[in-house]
C-alpha positions in Angstrom: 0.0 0.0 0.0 1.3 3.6 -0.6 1.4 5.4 3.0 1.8 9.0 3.5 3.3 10.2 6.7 3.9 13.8 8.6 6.4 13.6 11.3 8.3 16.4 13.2 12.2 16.7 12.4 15.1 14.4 10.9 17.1 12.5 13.9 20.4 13.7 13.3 19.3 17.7 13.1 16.8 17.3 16.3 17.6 14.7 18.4 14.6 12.9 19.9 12.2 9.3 20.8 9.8 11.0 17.6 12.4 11.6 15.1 14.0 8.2 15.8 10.8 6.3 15.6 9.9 8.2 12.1 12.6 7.5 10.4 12.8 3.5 11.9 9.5 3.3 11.5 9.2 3.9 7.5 12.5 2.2 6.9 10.3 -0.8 8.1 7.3 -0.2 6.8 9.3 -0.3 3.0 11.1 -3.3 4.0 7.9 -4.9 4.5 6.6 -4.3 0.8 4.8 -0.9 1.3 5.3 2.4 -0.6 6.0 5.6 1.6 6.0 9.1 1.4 7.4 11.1 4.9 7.7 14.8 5.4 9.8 16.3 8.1 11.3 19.6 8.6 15.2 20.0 9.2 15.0 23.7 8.4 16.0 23.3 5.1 19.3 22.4 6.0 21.2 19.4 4.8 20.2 16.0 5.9 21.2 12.2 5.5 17.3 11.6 5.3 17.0 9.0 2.4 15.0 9.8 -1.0 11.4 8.9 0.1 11.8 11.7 3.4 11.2 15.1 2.3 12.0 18.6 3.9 8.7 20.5 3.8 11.5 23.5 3.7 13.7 23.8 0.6 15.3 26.1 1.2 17.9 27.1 4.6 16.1 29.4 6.6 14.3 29.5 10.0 10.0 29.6 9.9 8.2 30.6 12.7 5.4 27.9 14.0 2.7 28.9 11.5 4.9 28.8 8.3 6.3 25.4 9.7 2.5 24.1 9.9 1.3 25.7 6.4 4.2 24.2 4.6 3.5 20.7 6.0 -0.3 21.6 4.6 0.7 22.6 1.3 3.6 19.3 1.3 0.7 16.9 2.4 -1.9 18.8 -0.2 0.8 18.3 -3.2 1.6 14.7 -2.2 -2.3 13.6 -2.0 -2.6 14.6 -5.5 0.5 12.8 -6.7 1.0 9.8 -4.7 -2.9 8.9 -4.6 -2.0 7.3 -0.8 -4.1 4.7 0.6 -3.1 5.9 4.5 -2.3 9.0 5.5 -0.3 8.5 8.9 0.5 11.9 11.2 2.6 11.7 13.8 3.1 15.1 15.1 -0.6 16.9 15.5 0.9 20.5 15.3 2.0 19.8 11.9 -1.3 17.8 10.7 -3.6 20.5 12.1 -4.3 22.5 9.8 -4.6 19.5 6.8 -9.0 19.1 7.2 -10.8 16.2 6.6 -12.5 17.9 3.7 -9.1 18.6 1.7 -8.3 15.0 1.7 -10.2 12.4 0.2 -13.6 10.6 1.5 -12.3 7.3 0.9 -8.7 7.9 2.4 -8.3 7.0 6.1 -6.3 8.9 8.7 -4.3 6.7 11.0 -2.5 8.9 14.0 0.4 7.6 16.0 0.0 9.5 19.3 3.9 9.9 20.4 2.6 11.5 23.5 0.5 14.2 25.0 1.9 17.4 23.2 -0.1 19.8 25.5 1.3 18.3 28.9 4.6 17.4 27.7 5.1 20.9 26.9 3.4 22.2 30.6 5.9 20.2 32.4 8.8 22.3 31.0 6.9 25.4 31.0 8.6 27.7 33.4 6.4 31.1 32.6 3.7 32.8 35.0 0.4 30.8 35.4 -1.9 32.3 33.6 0.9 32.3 30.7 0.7 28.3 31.1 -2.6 27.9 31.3 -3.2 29.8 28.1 -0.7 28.0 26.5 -2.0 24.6 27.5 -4.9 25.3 26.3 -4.0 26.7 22.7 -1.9 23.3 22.4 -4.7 21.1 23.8 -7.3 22.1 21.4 -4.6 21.7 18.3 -4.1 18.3 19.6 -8.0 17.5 20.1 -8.8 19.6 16.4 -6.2 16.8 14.5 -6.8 13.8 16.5 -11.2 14.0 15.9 -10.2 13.5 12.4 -8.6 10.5 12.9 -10.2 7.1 12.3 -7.7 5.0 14.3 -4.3 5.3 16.4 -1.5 4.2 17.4 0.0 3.7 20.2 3.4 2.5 21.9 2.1 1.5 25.1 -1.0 0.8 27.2 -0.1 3.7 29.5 -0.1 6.0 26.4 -3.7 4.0 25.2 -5.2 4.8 28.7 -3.8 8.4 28.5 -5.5 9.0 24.7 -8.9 7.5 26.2 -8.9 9.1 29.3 -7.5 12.8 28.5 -8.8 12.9 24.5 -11.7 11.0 25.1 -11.1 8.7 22.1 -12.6 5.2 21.5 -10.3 2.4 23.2 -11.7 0.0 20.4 -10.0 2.4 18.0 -7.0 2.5 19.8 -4.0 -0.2 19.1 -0.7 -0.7 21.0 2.5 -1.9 19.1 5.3 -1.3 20.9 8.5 0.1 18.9 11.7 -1.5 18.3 15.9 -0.5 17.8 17.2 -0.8 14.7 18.9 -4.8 15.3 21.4 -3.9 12.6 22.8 -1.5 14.4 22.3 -1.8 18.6 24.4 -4.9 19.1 26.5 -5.9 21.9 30.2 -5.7 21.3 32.4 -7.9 19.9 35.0 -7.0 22.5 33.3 -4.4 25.0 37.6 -4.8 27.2 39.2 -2.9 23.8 35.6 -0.6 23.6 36.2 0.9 26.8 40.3 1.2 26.0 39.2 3.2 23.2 36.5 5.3 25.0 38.7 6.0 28.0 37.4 4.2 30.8 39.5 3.2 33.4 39.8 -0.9 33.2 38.1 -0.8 37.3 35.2 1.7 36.3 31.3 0.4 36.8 30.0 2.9 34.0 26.6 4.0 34.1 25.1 5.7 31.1 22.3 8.0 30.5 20.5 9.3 26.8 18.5 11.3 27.8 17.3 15.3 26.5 18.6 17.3 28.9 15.1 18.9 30.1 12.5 19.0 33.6 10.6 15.3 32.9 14.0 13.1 31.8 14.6 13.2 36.2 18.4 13.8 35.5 19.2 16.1 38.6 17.2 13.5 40.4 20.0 10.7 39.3 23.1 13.3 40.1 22.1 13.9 43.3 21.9 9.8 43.6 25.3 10.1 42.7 26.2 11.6 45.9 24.9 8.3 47.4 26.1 5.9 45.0 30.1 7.3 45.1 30.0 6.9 48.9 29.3 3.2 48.7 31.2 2.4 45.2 33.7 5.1 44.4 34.9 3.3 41.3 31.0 4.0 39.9 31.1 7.2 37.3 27.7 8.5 35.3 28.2 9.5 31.4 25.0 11.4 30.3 24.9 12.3 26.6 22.5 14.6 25.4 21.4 18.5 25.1 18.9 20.9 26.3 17.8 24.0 28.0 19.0 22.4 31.4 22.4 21.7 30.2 24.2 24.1 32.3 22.2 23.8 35.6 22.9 20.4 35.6 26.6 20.7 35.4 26.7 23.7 38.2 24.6 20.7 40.3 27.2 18.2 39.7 29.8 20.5 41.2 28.0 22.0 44.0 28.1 17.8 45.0 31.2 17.8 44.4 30.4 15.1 41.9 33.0 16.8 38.7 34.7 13.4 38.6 31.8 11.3 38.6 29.4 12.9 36.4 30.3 13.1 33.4 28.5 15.2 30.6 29.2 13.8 26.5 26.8 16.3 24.9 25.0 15.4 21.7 26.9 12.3 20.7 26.5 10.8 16.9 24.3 7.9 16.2 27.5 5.6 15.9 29.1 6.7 19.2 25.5 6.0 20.6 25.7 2.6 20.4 29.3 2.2 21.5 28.2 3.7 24.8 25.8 1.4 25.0 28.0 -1.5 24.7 30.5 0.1 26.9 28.5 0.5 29.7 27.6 -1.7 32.9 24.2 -0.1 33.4 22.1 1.9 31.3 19.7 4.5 33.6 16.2 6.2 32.6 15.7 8.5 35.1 12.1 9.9 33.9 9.7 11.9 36.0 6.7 11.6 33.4 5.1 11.3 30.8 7.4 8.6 29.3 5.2 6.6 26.7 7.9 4.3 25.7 11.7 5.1 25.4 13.4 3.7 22.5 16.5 4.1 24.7 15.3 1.5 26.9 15.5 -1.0 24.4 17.9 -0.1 22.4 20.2 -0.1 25.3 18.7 -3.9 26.2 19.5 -4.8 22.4 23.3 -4.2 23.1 23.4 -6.3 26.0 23.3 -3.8 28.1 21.0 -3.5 31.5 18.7 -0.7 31.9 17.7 0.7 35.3 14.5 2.8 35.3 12.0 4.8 36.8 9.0 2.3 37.5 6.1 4.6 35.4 4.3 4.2 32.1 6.6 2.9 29.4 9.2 2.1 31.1 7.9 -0.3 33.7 5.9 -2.1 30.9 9.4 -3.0 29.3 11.1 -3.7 32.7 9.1 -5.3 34.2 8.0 -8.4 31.7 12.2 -8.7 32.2 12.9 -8.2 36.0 11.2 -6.3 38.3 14.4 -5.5 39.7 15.4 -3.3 37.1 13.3 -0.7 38.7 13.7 2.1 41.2 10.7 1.9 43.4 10.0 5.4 42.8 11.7 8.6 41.6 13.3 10.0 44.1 17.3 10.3 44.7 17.5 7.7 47.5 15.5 5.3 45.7 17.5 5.2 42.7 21.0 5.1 44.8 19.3 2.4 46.6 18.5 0.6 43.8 21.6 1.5 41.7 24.3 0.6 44.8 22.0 -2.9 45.4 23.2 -3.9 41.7 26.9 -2.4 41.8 27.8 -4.1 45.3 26.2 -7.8 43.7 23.3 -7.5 46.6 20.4 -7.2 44.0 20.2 -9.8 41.2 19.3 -8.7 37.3 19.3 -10.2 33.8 22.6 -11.1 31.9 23.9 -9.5 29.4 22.7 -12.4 27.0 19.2 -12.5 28.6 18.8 -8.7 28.0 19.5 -9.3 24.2 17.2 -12.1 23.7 14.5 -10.1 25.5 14.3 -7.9 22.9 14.8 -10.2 20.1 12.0 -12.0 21.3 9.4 -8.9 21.7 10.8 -6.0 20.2 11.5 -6.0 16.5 10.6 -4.1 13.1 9.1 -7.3 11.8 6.6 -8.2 14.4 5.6 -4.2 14.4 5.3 -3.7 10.6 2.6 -6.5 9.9 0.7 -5.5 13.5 0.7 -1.7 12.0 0.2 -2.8 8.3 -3.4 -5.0 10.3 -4.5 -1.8 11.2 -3.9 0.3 8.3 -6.0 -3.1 6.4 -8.8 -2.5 8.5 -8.9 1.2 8.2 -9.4 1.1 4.8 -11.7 -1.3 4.8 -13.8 0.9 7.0 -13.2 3.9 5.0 -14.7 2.2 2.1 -17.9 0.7 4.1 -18.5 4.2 5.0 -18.0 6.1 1.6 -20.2 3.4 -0.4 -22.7 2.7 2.1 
């Protein structure tokens, strides 16, 4: 079938669980014999996005919010006319707002992937005056609500996400489907030799690394896990935390870590590339996802697993639906700084027992792949259609 999809940004211009997903996601929807068509914005600027992702902007320059949304409409529009799609798939409602059910055609069905409450993520970092939040809120609430009543089904990457689309949007849970996502296997492996890894990445032969993808913003709990540090060092000096990503807390983070006196054992990579990504994965001795909220999957999580490599997490939405299935003592009991240098110094000091590296591989083998998530989302696009047609010839 020949699927038409709107996403946000390109992963290697705005790093992020979306982007990843998109561009994952229609890699394996053509492996699996389907046709696609995704649209992204990157600015203009120069990507490595293959052929069959398009910038909605051509040309280098910096739109303000409402040109970004009217040149996904006019994108979309164009593409409608050319490809003749059988599923048009949105996965950023900002950007599909402002395409209407009437511009698009009766018989073509609109399938949503909800990658997470847009509206509250964005409250949670929102550090203006009260009123200013509310309004704002609101404005991105009734964008969300305006794209998703156009929608004839959804998608969704866990059940906490499915009961947070029912509950909040007040959408169907018949209409709702979970399929989890997956890493890309080609490229989050373990190691071949994790001893000459570490030798290249500079860590010290005795080191327990923890490491930590996360964006550097309120919800992602980071200043929660550096001041667990504090905790952690006292019991197992040797322990060090490597946190790669950027953000808006970036420097407040790094002023914490040295107010702890933690500058040797916190460790900040910045953005890191795709490639250096996965060698810290397969560096480190635990992976930690320290989120507050709000977390609706975490592609970390399991691409971490996929290179053999342990993941420690906060026990909420996504996260504890992967986790626990694997060990329940891969979680923190709750998010605070004690729990998780309870937890973390439990597993450094051999006290607390968790999956091998082998077993944390095979987990995700087993559950998490392309494959099994390209036919489950391919059944529902099958059944939209057929839906959409009962409706227009009835």
């Amino acid at each position: 079938m020949k699927i038409l999809a709107a996403g946000m940004g390109w992963i290697e211009h705005t790093p992020g669980g979306l982007n990843r997903y998109f561009a994952d996601y229609l890699e394996a929807m053509r492996r699996h014999g389907h046709e696609v068509r995704g649209y992204m914005t990157a600015f203009g600027e120069r990507t490595t996005a293959p052929d069959y992702i398009e910038d909605v902007v051509k040309q280098p320059i910096k739109l303000g919010t409402w040109a970004r949304m009217k040149a996904f409409k006019q994108a979309i529009g164009c593409a409608v006319q050319q490809l003749r799609p059988d599923i048009f798939n949105p996965h950023f409602a900002l950007y599909a707002s402002l395409i209407s059910r009437n511009e698009l055609p009766s018989s073509l069905p609109i399938v949503t992937h909800f990658q997470g409450p847009w509206a509250q993520e964005s409250q949670v970092e929102d550090r203006g005056n009260k009123w200013g939040q509310a309004l704002r809120y609101e404005m991105k609430k009734r964008v969300e609500l305006m794209a998703y009543r156009r929608s004839d089904h959804f998608i969704v990457l866990s059940d906490y996400f499915k009961n947070l689309l029912a509950n909040d949007y007040g959408i169907a849970a018949e209409r709702i489907h979970r399929i989890p996502a997956a890493p890309d296997l080609h490229r989050f492996v373990p190691s071949p030799d994790r001893k000459k890894l570490r030798l290249e990445l500079g860590i010290q032969e005795d080191e327990k690394v923890m490491f930590c993808a996360r964006r550097l913003v309120h919800r992602m709990g980071i200043d929660h896990l550096i001041q667990a540090m504090q905790r952690v060092s006292a019991q197992v000096p040797e322990a060090v935390l490597y946190i790669a990503g950027g953000g808006t807390l970036r420097e407040a983070l790094e002023q914490l870590a040295t107010q702890l006196g933690l500058g040797a054992k916190v460790r900040f990579l910045g953005r890191v590339t795709n490639e250096d990504l996965v060698r810290w994965y397969q560096a480190a001795d635990l992976s930690i996802v320290p989120t507050l909220t709000l977390e609706g999957f975490g592609l970390v999580t399991v691409e971490a697993l996929a290179c053999g490599t342990p993941v420690i997490g906060t026990p909420y939405g996504g996260t504890r639906e992967i986790l626990e299935c694997l060990s329940g003592n891969l979680l923190f009991k709750d998010h605070s700084p004690e729990a998780m240098a309870e937890r973390i110094n439990s597993i450094l000091l051999g006290r607390t027992e968790i999956p091998s590296r082998q077993a944390c591989q095979k987990y995700v083998l087993k559950h998490f792949t392309w494959e099994r998530a390209a036919k489950e989302i391919t059944d529902v696009f099958e059944q939209a259609m057929e839906e959409r047609k009962e409706l227009v010839y009835r």
